[in-house]
ROSEKOL-313891 format. One record per residue (C-alpha): residue number from 1; x, y negated, z negated. Coordinates in steps of 0.5 Angstrom, whole numbers, plus 500, padded with zeros to 3 digits. Layout:
BEGIN
[lomi NUM,[X,Y,Z]]
...
//
This chain:
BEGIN
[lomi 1,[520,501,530]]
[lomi 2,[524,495,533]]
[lomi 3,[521,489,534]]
[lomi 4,[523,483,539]]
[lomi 5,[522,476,540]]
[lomi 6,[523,473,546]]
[lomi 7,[521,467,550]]
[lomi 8,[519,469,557]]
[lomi 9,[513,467,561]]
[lomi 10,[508,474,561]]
[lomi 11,[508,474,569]]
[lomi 12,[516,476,568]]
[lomi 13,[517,480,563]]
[lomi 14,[519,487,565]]
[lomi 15,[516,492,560]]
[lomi 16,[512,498,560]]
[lomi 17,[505,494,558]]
[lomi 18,[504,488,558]]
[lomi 19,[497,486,553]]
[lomi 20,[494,479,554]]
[lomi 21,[487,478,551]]
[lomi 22,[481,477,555]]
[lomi 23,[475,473,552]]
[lomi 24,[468,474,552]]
[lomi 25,[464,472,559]]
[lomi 26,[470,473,563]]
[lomi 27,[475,467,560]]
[lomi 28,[482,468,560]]
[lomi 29,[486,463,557]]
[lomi 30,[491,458,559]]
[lomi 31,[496,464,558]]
[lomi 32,[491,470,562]]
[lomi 33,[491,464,568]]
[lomi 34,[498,464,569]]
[lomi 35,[497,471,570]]
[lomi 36,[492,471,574]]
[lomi 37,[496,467,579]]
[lomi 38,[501,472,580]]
[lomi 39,[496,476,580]]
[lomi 40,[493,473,587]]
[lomi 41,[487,473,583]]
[lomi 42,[485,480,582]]
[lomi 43,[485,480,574]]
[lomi 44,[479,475,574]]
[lomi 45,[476,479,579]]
[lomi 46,[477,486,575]]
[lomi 47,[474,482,569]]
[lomi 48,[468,481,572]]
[lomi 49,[467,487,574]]
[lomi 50,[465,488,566]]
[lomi 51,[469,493,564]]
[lomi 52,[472,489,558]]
[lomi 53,[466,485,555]]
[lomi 54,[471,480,551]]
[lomi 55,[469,483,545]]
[lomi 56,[473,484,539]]
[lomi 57,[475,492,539]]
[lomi 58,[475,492,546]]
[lomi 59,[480,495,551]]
[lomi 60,[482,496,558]]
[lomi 61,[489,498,562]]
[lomi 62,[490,497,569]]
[lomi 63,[496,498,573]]
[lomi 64,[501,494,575]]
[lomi 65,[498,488,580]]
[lomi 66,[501,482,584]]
[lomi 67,[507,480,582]]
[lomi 68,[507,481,575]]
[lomi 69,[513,485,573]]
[lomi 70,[509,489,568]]
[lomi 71,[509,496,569]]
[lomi 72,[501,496,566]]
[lomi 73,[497,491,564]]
[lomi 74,[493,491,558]]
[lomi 75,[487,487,556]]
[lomi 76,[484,487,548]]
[lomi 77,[478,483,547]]
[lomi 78,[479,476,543]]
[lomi 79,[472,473,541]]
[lomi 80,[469,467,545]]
[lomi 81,[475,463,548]]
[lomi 82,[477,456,544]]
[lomi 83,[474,460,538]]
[lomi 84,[477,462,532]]
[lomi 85,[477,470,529]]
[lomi 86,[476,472,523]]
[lomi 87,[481,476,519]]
[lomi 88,[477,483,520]]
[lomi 89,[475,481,528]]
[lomi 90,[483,480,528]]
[lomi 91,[485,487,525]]
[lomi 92,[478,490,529]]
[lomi 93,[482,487,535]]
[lomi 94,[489,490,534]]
[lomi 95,[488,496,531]]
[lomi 96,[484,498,538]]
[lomi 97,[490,495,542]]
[lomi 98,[495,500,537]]
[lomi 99,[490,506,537]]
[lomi 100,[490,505,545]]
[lomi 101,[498,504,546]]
[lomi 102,[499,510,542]]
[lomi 103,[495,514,548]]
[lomi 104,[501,513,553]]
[lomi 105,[507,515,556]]
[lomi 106,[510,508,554]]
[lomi 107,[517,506,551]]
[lomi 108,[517,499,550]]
[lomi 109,[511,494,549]]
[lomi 110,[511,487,550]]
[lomi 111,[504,482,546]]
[lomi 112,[502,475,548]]
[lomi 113,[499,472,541]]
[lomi 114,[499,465,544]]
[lomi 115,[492,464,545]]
[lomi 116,[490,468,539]]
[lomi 117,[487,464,533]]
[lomi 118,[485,466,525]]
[lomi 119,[480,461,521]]
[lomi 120,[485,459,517]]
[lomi 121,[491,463,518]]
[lomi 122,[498,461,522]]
[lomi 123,[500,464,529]]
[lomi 124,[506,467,524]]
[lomi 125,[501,470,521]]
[lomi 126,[498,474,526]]
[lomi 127,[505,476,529]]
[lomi 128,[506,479,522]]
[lomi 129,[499,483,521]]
[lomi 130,[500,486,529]]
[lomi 131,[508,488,527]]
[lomi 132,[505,491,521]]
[lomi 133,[500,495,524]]
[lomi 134,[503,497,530]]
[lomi 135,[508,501,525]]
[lomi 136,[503,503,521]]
[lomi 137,[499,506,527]]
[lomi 138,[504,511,530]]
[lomi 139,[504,515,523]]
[lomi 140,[503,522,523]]
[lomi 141,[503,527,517]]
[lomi 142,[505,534,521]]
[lomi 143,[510,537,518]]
[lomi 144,[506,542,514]]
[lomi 145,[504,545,520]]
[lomi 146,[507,551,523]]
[lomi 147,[504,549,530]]
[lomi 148,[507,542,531]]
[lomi 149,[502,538,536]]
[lomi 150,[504,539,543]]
[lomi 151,[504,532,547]]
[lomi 152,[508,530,553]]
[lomi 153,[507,522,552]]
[lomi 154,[512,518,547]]
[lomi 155,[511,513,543]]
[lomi 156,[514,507,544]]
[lomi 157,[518,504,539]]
[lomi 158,[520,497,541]]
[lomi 159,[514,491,541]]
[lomi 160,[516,485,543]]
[lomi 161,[512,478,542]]
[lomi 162,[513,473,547]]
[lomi 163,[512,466,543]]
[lomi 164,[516,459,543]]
[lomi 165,[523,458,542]]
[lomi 166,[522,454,536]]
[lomi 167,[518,459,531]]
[lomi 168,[523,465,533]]
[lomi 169,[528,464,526]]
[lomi 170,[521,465,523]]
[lomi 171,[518,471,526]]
[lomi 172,[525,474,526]]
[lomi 173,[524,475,518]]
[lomi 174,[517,476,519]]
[lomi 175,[518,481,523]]
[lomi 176,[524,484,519]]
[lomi 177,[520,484,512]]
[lomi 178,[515,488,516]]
[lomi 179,[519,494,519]]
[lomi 180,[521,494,512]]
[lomi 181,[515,494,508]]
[lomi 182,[512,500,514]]
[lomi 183,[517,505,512]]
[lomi 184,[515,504,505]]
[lomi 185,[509,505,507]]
[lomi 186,[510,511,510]]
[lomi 187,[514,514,504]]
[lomi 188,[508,512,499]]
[lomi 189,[504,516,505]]
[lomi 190,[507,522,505]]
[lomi 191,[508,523,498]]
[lomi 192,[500,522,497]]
[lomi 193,[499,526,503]]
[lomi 194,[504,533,500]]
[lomi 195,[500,538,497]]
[lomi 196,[500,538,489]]
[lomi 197,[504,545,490]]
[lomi 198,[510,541,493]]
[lomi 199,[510,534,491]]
[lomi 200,[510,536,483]]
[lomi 201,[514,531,477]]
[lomi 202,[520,535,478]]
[lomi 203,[520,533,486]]
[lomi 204,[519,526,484]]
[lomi 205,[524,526,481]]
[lomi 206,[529,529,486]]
[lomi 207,[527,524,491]]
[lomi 208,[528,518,486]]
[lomi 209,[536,521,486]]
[lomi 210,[535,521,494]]
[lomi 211,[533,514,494]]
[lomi 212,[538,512,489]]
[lomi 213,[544,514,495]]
[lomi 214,[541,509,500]]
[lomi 215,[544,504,496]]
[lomi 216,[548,507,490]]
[lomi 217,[552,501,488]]
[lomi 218,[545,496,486]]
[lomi 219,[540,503,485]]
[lomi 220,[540,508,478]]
[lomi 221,[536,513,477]]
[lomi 222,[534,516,470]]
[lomi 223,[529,522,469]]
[lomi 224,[527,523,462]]
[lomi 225,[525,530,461]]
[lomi 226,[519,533,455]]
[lomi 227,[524,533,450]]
[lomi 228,[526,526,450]]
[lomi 229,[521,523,451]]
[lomi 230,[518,527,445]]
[lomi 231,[525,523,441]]
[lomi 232,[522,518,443]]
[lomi 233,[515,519,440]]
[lomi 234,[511,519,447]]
[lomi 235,[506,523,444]]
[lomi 236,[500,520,449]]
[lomi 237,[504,523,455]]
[lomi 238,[506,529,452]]
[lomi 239,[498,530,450]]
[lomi 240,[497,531,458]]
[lomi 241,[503,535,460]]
[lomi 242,[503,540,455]]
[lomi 243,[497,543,459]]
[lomi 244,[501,545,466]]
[lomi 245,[507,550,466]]
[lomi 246,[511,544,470]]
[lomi 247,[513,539,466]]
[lomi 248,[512,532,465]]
[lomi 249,[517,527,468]]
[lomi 250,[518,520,466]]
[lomi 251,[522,518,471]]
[lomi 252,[526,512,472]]
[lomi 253,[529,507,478]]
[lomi 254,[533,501,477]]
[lomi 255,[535,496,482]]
[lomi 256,[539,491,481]]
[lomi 257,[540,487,486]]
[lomi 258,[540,480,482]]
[lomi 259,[544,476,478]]
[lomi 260,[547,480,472]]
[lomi 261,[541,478,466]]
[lomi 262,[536,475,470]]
[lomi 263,[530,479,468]]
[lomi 264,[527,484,472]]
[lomi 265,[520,486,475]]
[lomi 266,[517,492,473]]
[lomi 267,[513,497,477]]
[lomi 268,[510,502,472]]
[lomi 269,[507,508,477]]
[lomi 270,[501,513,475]]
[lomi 271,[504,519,478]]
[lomi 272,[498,525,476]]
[lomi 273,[501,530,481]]
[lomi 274,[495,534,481]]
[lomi 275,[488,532,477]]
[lomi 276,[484,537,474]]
[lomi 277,[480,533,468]]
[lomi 278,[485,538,464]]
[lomi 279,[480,541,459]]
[lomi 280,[474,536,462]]
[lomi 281,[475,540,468]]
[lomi 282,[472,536,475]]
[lomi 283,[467,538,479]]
[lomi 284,[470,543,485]]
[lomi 285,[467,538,491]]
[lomi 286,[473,535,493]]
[lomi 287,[478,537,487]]
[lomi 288,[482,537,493]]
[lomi 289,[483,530,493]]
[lomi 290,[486,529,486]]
[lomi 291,[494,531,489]]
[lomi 292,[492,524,491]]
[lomi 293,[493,522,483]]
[lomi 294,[500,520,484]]
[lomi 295,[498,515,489]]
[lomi 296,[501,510,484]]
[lomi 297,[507,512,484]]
[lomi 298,[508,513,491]]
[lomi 299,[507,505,492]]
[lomi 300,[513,505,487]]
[lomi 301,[516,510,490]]
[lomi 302,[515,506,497]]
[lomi 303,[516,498,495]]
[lomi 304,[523,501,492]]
[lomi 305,[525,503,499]]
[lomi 306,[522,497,502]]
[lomi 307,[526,492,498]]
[lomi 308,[532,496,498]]
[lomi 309,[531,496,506]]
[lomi 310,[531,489,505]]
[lomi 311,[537,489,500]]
[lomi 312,[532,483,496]]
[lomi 313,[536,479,492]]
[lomi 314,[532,481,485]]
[lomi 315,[532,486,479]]
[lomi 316,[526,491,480]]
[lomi 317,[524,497,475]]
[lomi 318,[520,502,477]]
[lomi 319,[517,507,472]]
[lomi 320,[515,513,474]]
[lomi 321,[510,517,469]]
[lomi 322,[510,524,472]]
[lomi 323,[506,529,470]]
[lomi 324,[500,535,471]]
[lomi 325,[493,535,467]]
[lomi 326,[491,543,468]]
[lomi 327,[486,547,463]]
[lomi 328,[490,552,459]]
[lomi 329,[491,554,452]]
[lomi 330,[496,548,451]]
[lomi 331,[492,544,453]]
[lomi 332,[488,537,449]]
[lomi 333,[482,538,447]]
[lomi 334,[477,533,448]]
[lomi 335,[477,530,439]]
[lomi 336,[484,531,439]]
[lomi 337,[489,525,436]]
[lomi 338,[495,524,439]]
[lomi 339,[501,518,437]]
[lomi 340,[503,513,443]]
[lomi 341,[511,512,443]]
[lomi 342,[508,505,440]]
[lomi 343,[506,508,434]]
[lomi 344,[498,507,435]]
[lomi 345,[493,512,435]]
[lomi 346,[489,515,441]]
[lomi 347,[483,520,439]]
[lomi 348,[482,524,447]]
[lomi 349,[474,524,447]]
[lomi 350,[476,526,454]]
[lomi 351,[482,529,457]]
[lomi 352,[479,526,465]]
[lomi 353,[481,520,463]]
[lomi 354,[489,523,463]]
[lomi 355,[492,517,467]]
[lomi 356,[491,511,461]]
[lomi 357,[495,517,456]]
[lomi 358,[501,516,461]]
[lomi 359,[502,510,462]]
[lomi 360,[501,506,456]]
[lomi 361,[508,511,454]]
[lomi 362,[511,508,460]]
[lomi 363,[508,501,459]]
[lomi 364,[512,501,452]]
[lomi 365,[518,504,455]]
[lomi 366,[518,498,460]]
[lomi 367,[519,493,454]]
[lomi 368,[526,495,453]]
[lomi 369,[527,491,459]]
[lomi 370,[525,484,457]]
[lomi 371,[521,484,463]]
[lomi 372,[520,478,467]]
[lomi 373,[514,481,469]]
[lomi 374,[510,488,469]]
[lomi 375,[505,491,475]]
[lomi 376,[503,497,474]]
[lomi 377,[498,501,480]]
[lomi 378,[495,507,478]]
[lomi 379,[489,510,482]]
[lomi 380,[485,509,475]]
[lomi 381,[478,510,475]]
[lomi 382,[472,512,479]]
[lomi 383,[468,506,477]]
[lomi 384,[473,501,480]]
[lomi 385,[471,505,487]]
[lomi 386,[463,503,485]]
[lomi 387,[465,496,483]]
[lomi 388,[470,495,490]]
[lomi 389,[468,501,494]]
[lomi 390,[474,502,499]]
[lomi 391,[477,495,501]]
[lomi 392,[479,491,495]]
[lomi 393,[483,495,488]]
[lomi 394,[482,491,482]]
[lomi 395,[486,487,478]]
[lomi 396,[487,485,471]]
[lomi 397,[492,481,467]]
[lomi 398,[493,478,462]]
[lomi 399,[497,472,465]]
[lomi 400,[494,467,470]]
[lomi 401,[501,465,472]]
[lomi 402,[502,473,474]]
[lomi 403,[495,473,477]]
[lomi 404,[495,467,480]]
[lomi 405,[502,470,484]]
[lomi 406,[499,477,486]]
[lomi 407,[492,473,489]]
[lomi 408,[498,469,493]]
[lomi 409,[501,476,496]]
[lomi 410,[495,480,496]]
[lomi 411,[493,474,501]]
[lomi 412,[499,474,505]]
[lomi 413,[500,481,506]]
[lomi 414,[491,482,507]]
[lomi 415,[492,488,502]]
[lomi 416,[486,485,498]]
[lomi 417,[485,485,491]]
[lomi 418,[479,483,486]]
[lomi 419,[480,479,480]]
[lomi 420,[477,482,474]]
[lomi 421,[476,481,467]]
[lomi 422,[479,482,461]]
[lomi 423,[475,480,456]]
[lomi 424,[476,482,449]]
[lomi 425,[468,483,448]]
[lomi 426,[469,489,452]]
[lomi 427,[474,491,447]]
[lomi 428,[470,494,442]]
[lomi 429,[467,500,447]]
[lomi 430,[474,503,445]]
[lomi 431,[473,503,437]]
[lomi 432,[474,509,434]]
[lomi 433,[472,512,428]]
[lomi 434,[477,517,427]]
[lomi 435,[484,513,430]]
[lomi 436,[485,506,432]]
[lomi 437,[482,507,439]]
[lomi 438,[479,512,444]]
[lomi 439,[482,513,451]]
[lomi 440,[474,512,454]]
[lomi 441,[470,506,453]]
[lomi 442,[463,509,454]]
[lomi 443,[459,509,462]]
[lomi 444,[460,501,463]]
[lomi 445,[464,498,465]]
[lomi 446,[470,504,466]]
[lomi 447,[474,500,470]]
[lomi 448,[474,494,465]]
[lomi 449,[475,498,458]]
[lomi 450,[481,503,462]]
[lomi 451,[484,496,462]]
[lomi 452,[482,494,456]]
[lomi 453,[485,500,453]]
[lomi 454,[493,499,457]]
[lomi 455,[492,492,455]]
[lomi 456,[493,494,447]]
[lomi 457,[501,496,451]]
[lomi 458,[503,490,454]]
[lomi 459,[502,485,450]]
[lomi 460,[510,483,449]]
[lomi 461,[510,481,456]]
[lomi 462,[507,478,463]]
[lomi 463,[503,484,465]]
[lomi 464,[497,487,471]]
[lomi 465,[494,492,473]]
[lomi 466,[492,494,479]]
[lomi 467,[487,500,480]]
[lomi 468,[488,503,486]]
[lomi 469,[482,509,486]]
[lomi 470,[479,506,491]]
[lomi 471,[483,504,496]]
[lomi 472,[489,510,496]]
[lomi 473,[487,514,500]]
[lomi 474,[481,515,506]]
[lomi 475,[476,520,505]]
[lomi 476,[472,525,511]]
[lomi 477,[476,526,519]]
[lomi 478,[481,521,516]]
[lomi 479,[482,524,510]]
[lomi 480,[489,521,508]]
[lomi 481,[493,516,504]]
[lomi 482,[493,510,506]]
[lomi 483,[500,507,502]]
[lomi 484,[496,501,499]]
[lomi 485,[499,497,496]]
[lomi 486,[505,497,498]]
[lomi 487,[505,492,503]]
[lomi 488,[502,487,497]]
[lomi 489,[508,489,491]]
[lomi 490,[512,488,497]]
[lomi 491,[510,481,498]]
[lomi 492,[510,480,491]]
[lomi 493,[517,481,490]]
[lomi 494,[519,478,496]]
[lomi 495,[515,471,494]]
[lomi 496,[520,472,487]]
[lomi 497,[526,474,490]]
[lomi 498,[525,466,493]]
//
């Protein structure tokens, strides 16, 4: 989508729709006034007629009226006049307006958000949420259906926001690092979204060498096949892809778009193509939901594209550990000992709790990097969902500084996360009596001790984690991924990269 930012008076914009708000009560703003000067008075009369309520959610699109040049008209709910949104009113209020436009025949669109105010938020702010939204809205995963759908309506792919001359340097970028961050993630949605028969760790690896010809000067590609990283002594990671006939991938994207020596962020990804519980084999409700496993690494994957996309003057890793966990006779046994590529024991008491076993191997090999920083996102555990539910991933780490610059990106892109602890008392839960940890704590607080247990990996370095399980994908009619958080690590090196 392309998005435009002009100064015009809405009255005189010739587009396809023009979309104003309305508030409750039949207000309209100054803006909505103009309007309805150039439209001889009708727009306040169909207003009070009381089909748009003014409410947030709230949608009506009329036809071209009076000397306003706009093809359509259409009008949102914004709340009472003079009264600031919430941030969730805001996205309740833009998603319908999207959702709606999407329904037309259109080819451009033209937005007025002057009038448009967020409890502590900038107008730029909210600019940015509708850009990002209105991408967003129009992605589509139908590519594995032999029937396309039919439809004689186009969507439009030019959005143009009507704002002062004096904010237009600000939006223009706002506006470029969103059509960015849309089409990374759309990349990570389609990913999540290809079946488990598809999306294997050897297709991972061959859309990473696809991604590095985008830009082969800045962007290298290494993918460590089973023997390697056996060489390596990557005995955690191995643990878990013996048990499928496709084999495990550590795959590894390096961009560099820094200065030579500066030290780069590294994104380390959970890319579990297909989730079984190995050996610990799930239940069969919903098993389907666990190509959604790599979510992870799709975030790597769609964050990678967006900063190349952006050409962003920063050195980024992304680490990729890509792997089956099926039940065969190769597979680990729960009370199997296996030794990490940092030379610490694991005893396997249950093979479910499969992602922490690849990526402590991959979070070891990110040492070699002397990292500035290392994020790794995985979709970890279900007791994060029962914590966080589908709203906020949970984050760890072990450097307030990290912390503190992931919280400040997680706020700028609404791509919410939670502050969890990381505590050494919950430590203990991970004691082993044959090898020097478990890889499960025990029932309480599973989303805490898989983080105590990638701790014992990254203490070399300034590390987070992001548990993603809840967030990653929707559940029901609008069962999909949803390519969180790329939008957040976006933000995240775009804030470094300054």
């Amino acid at each position: 989508m392309e998005f435009l930012i002009k100064n015009t008076q809405p009255a005189t914009i010739s587009t396809d729709c023009l979309v104003i708000p309305v508030f409750e009560n039949s207000k309209l703003s100054d803006t909505g006034k103009a309007l309805d000067d150039a439209a001889k008075g009708q727009l306040i009369s169909i207003i009070k007629q009381g089909d748009i309520a003014g409410k947030p959610g709230d949608t009506l699109v009329l036809s071209q009226l009076g000397e306003i040049k706009a093809k359509r008209i259409m009008l949102f709910g914004a709340g009472e006049l003079n009264k600031k949104l919430s941030e969730d009113d805001l996205i309740k209020s833009f998603s319908a307006v999207f959702s709606t436009l999407n329904k037309l025949n259109l080819k451009q669109v033209a937005i007025a958000l002057a009038d448009i105010h967020v409890a502590g938020r900038e107008k730029t702010w909210v600019v940015r949420i509708a850009a990002q939204l209105a991408g967003t809205s129009q992605y589509e995963f139908n590519q594995l259906k032999s029937t396309k759908p039919k439809t004689t309506k186009s969507k439009y792919k030019k959005l143009t926001f009507l704002a002062p001359e004096s904010t237009h340097k600000t939006l223009s970028q706002l506006t470029q690092e969103a059509a960015a961050t849309i089409k990374g993630i759309n990349v990570a949605r389609d990913l999540g979204n290809l079946p488990g028969n598809i999306c294997t760790p050897s297709y991972l690896a061959k859309q990473a060498r696809q991604l590095a010809k985008k830009d082969e000067a800045k962007l290298k590609v290494t993918v460590l096949d089973e023997k390697e990283m056996e060489e390596l002594g990557m005995g955690s990671f191995l643990s878990v892809s013996k048990g499928s006939k496709e084999t495990g991938k550590l795959i590894v994207m390096e961009y560099y778009g820094g200065k030579k020596g500066d030290k780069p962020h590294v994104l380390v990804g959970k890319g579990i193509t297909f989730d079984s519980g190995g050996i610990s084999i799930k239940p069969g409700q919903g098993m389907d939901e666990m190509k959604f496993d790599m979510c992870g690494a799709a975030s790597v994957f769609g964050a990678l594209n967006s900063i190349i996309e952006l050409k962003l003057p920063i050195n980024v890793v992304g680490i990729v550990a890509a792997a089956e966990n099926m039940p065969s006779g190769n597979a680990s046994k729960p009370g199997d000992i296996v030794t990490s590529m940092s030379g610490q024991t694991i005893e396997i008491l249950n093979t479910d709790a499969e992602g922490r076993l690849v990526l402590c191997d991959a979070l070891t090999y990110a040492e070699r990097y002397e990292p500035e920083s290392v994020v790794d996102i995985a979709t970890l555990t279900g007791a994060c969902v029962v914590a966080l539910g589908s709203h906020a991933s949970g984050m760890y780490s072990n450097n307030d500084k990290l912390a503190k610059a992931l919280q400040k990106a997680s706020d700028e892109s609404y791509d919410r996360i939670w502050h969890m602890p990381l505590w050494d008392a919950y430590q203990k839960q991970l004691d082993s009596n044959f090898a020097d940890m478990a890889n499960i704590g025990g029932p309480e607080a599973g989303s805490v001790t898989a983080a105590c247990f990638l701790a014992r990996y990254t203490k070399k370095y300034h590390w987070a984690h992001l548990d993603i399980a809840g967030t990653a994908w929707l559940k029901g009619d609008k069962k999909g991924a949803t390519g969180r958080p790329v939008s957040l690590l976006v933000q995240y090196l775009i804030n470094q990269s300054k």
